[in-house]
C-alpha positions as CSV (number, residue, x, y, z in Angstrom):
1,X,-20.4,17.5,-25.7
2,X,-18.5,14.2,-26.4
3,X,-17.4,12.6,-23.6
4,X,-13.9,13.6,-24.0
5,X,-14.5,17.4,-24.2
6,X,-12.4,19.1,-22.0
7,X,-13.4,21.2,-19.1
8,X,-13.8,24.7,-19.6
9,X,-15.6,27.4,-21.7
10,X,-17.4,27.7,-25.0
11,X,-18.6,30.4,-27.2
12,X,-20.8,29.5,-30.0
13,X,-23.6,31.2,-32.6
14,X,-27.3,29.8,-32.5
15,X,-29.1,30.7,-35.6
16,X,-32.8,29.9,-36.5
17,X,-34.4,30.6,-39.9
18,X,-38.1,30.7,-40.4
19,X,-40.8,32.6,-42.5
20,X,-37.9,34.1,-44.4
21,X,-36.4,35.7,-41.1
22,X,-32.8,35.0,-39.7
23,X,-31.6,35.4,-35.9
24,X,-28.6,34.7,-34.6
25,X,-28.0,35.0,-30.7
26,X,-24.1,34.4,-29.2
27,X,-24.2,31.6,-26.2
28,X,-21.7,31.0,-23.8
29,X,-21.1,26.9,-22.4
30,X,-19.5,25.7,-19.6
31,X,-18.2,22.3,-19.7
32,X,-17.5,21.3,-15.8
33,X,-16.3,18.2,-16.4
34,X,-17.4,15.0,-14.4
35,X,-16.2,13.9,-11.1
36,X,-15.3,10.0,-10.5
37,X,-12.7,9.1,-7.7
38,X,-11.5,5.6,-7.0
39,X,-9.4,4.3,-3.9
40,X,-8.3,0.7,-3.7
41,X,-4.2,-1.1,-3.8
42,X,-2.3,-2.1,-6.4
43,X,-3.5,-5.3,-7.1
44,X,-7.2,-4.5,-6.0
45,X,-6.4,-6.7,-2.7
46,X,-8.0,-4.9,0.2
47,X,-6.5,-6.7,3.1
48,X,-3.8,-6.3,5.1
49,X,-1.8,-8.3,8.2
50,X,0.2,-6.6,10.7
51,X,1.7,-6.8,14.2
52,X,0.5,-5.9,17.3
53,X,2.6,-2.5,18.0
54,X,4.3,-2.9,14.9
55,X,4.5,-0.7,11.6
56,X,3.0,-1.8,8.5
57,X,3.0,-0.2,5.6
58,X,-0.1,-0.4,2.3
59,X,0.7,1.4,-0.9
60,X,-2.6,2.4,-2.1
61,X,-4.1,4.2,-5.2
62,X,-6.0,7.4,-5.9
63,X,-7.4,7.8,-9.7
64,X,-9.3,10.7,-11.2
65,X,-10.9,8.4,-13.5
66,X,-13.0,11.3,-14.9
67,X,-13.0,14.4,-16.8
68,X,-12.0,17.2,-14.9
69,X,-9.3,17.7,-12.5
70,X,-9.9,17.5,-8.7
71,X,-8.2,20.0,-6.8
72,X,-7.3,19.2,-3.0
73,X,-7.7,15.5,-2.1
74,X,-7.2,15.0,1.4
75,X,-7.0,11.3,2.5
76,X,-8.4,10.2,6.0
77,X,-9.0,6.6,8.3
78,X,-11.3,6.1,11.2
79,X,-8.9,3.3,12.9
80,X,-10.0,1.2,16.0
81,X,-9.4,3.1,19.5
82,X,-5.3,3.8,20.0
83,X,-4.3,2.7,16.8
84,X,-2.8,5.3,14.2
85,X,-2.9,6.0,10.4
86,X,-1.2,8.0,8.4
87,X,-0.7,9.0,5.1
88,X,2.7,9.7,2.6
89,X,1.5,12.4,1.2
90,X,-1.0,13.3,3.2
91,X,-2.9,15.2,0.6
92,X,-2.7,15.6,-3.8
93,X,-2.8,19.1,-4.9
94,X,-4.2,18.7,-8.1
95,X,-5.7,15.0,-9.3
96,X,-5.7,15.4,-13.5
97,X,-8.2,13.6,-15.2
98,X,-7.8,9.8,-15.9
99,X,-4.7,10.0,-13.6
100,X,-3.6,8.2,-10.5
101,X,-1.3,8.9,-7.7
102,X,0.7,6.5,-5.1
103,X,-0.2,7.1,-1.7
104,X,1.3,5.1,1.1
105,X,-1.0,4.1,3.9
106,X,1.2,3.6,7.5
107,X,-1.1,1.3,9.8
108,X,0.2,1.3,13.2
109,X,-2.4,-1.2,15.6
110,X,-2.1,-0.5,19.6
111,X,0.7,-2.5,21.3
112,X,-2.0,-4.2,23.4
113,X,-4.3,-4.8,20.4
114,X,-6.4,-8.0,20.2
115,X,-5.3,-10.4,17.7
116,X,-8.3,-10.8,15.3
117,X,-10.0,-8.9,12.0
118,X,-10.4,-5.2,12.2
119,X,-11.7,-3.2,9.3
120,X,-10.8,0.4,8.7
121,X,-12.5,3.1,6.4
122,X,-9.9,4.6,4.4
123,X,-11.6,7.9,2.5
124,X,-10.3,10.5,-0.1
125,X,-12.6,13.3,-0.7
126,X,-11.6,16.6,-3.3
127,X,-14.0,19.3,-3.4
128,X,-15.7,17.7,-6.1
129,X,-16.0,13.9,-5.3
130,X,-15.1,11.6,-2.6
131,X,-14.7,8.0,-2.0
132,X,-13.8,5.4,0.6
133,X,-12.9,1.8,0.7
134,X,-13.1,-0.5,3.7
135,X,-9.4,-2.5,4.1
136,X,-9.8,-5.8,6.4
137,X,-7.1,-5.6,9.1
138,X,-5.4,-8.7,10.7
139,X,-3.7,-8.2,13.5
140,X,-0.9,-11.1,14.6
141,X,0.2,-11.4,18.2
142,X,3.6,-12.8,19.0
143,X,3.4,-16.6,19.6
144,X,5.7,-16.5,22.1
145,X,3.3,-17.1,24.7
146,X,1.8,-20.0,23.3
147,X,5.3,-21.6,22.6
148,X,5.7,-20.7,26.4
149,X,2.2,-22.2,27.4
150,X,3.0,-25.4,25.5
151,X,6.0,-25.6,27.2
152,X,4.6,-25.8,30.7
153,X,2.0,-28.4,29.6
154,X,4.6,-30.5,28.4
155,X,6.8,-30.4,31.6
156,X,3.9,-30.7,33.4
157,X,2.8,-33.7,32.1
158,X,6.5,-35.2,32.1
159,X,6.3,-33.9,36.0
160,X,3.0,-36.3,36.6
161,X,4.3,-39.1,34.5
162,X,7.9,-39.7,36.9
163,X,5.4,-39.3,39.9
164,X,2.9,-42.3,38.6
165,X,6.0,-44.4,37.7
166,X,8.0,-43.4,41.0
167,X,5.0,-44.2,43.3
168,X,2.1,-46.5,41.5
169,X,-0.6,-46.9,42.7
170,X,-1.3,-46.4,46.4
């Protein structure tokens, strides 16, 4: 078949001629289709920054980029420890062929999470094909500590400077 038959089923006549003689036999074919399913964002970035606690959320992508529909694409994430994913929608009924659906990806990190790179395994798997992409997380703490810290260094340091000039050296 070309490569933009459709799925399903075929009947067709197989004739051979030889030595005068003619048979012709009925055959039945099933085109299945193939199977190709693609996760990534919008604009093929697969990063993200968010907020320790906070809600962020990723639009992502699902495409059936081949020629059969996929029936039942469920999407999952295997976050780090206390953090949550979820998914808007949580799952595509039916995927038609060279299509693609919006999904929304809503990254919640731990309140006490680390401020660093994280990567989580995002996944979509129909019963006939699955796929995963790894998205590099970056979580931001609030800087109000270290605006805070800065702070008390500074006085500090003004604190020690009146003492030297009040009193010398002794």
């Amino acid at each position: 078949p070309g490569p933009d038959a459709q799925a399903g089923t075929y009947d067709l006549t197989v004739t051979a001629i030889g030595g005068g003689e003619t048979v012709s036999t009925p055959l039945q074919i099933e085109i299945t289709g193939t199977y190709t399913l693609t996760l990534t964002t919008p604009d093929g970035r697969l990063n993200v920054d968010v907020k320790a606690g906070g809600t962020t959320r990723v639009p992502l992508v699902v495409t059936n980029s081949g020629t059969g529909p996929l029936q039942g694409v469920s999407l999952s994430a295997s976050p780090p420890a206390n953090w949550e994913v979820t998914f808007e929608p949580r799952s595509i009924d039916v995927l038609p062929a060279n299509q693609e659906q919006s999904v929304v990806a809503v990254f919640t990190p731990a309140k006490n999470a680390i401020a660093g790179d994280y990567v989580v395994t995002i996944g979509a798997q129909a019963d006939q094909a699955a796929t995963q992409a790894d998205i590099r997380v970056t979580v931001k703490t609030s800087t109000l500590w270290g605006v805070i810290g800065i702070c008390i260094a500074v006085a500090a340091i003004a604190i020690l400077g009146l003492v030297f000039r009040r009193f010398g050296h002794r």
